[in-house]
N, C-alpha and C positions, 0 to 999 in steps of 0.2 A: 683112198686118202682124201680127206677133204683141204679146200684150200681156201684159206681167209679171206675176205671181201677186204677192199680199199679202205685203208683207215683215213677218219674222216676228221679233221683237226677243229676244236671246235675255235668262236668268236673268237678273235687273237685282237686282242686291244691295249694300249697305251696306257701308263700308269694316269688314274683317273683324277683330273684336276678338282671335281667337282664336291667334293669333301671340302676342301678349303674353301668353299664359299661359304660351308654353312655357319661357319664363323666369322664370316663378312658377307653377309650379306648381298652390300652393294658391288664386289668386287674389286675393292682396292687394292688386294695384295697381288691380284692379279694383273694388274693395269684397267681395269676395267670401270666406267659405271654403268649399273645395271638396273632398271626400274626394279618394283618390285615384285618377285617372281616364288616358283617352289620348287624343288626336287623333286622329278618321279623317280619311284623304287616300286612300283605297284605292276605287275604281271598276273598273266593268268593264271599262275600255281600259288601266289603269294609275295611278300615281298623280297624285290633282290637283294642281294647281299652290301648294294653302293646304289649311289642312285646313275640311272641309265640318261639322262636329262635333265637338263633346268628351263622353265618355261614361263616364261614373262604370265604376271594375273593379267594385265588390259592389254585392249585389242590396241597390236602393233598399228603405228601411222609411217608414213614417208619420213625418211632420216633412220629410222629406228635404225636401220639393218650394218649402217654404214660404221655404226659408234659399238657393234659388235666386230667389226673387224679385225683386233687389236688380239680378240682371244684366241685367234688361228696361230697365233704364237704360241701359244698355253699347250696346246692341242684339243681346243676345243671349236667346234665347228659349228657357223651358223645355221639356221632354217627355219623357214615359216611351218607353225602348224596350224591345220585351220582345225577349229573345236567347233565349229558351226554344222549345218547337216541337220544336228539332233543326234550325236555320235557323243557330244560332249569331249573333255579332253585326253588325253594321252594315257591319261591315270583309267580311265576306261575303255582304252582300244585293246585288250587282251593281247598286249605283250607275252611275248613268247621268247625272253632271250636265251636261254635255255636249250630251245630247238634250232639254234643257228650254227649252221658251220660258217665255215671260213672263206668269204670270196676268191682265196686266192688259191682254194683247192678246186678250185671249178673251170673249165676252157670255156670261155663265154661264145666261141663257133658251133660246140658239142651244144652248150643249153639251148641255144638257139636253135638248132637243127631239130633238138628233142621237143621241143617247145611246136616247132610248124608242125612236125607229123603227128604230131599228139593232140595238139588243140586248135589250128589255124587251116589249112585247108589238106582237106582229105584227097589224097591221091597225087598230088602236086609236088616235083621233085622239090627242096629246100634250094632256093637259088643261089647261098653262101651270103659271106656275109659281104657287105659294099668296102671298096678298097679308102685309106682316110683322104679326106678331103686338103686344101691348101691350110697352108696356117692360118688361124683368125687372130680376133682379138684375145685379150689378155683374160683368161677365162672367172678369175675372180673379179674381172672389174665387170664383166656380164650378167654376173650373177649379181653383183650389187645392184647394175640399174635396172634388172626384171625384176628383183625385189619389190625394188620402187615402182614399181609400174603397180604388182603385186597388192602392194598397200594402199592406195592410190584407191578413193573413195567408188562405186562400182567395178572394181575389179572380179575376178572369179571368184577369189576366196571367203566362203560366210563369212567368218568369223579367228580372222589369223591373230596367231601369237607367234614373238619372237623365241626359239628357243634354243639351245647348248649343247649341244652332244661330245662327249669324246669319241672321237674316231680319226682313224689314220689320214683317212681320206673321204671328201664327199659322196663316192662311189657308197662307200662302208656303211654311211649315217643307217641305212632301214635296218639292216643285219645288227648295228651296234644295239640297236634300242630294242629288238626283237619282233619289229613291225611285222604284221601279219596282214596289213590290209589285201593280201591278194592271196585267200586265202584257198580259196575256189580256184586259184589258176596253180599256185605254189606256196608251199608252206615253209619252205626255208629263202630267207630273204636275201640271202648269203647265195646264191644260185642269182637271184635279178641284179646282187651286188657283183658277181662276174662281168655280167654283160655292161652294168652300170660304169665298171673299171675298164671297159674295152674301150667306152665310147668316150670316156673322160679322154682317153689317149689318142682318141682318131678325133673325137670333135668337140674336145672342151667341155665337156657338160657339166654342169653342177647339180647337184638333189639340192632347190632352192625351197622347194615345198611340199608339204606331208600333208595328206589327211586321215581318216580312218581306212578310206578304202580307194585314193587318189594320190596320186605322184607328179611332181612338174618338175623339170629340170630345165636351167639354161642352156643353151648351145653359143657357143663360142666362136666353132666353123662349122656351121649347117652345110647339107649340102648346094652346091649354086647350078647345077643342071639339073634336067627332069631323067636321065637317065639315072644318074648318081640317088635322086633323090627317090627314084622309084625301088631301088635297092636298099635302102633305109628303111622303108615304105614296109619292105618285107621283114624286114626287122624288126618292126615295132610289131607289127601282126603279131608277129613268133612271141615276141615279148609281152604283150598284153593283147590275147585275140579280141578284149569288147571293143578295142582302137575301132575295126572294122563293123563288127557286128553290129554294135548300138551309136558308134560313129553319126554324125550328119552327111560324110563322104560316103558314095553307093558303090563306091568302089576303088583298090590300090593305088589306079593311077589320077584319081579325084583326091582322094588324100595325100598323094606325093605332093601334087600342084597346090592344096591348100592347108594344109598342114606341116610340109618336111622342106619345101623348096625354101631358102632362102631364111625358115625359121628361126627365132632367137629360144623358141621358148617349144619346149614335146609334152604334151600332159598325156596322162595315163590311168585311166579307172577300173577298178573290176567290181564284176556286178554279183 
């Protein structure tokens, strides 16, 4: 007798506000003003059925981020996207929404565990995950001022735009849009949206920024010792192994100290 595998719930998202802009443009009906921007619907199998984001045409400056915060009422959520690279924009990152299940069908302790014995170090028990840290600050008002750090003339990002997602929660934004940039490490983005919702609940974090193939999130309560934060350390590993690998830090507890102690801000690339 055979027996059915886990049924797997796909993308579960919020009636989509993003329709009514295309009739306003600037966002009035929403409360909003908006530069001027366009809707992606563009994925790798063709167009989706609504559009997956709205994304500012000119490169975001300081203030932008702040005068979107109005549409998290809507249920629409901020985020930088950077189109620079030579990746171009969002309309060319091969979207996959399609392929996403659902973060919250996922135990982000299980992906993680699965994650170190699979790609992160061989032979090495999974050390579990780190216990949360104290309260921080108030985690959307963190993510607005790394924003602004973000936009702020030599920052990291080539080439950022401001952009719109519907989604539940910040955790949600990769999975919502069907981001693939970690494509080589996992193809459902709904699995890093697991671990994305753990950490939103232990340390504040926000998905502040998207690239084609890089991730930045706020942290609201990083952690504040070198023990705490060397067990984080092993967590980002599990969660994106090039942290280490192509890393500047030569090692776990080089990157807990310059990376995870005290952080406001976790970037993440896969190669």
């Amino acid at each position: 007798m055979s027996v059915a595998g886990p049924t797997v719930t796909p993308m579960a998202t919020l009636p989509n506000p993003l329709p009514t802009l295309a009739a306003d443009p600037g966002g009035r009906a929403l409360g909003l003003r908006l530069p001027a921007g366009a809707f992606v619907d563009t994925t790798a199998e063709g167009p989706w059925h609504e559009p997956l984001l709205w994304c500012a045409r000119e490169r975001a400056r300081p203030g932008d981020w702040r005068q979107l915060e109005p549409a998290r009422r809507k249920g629409l959520l901020p985020v930088v996207l950077d189109v620079g690279g030579g990746h171009g924009g969002p309309d060319r990152w091969e979207l996959a929404p399609a392929d996403m299940s659902y973060p919250g069908d996922h135990d982000a302790g299980e992906v993680l565990a699965e994650y170190w014995q699979e790609h992160a170090v061989d032979g090495a028990p999974w050390p579990g995950a780190d216990t949360a840290p104290p309260a921080g600050r108030d985690p959307d008002t963190v993510a607005a001022d790394v924003a602004e750090a973000l936009l702020d003339a030599g920052g990291p990002l080539k080439d950022p735009r401001l952009a719109l997602v519907p989604a539940r929660r910040s955790a949600d934004i990769p999975a919502a849009i069907g981001w693939t940039g970690a494509v080589h490490h996992e193809a459902d983005a709904a699995r890093l949206g697991a671990v994305l919702r753990d950490w939103e609940d232990r340390f504040g974090i926000r998905v502040t920024a998207l690239g084609f193939d890089h991730l930045l999130v706020s942290v609201a309560a990083p952690p504040v010792t070198l023990a705490d934060a060397e067990a984080v350390a092993a967590e980002h590993v599990a969660f994106c192994p090039d942290t280490i690998r192509h890393g500047t830090e030569p090692s776990l507890r080089a990157y807990a100290e310059q990376q995870v102690l005290g952080g406001r801000t976790w970037h993440f690339w896969w190669d």
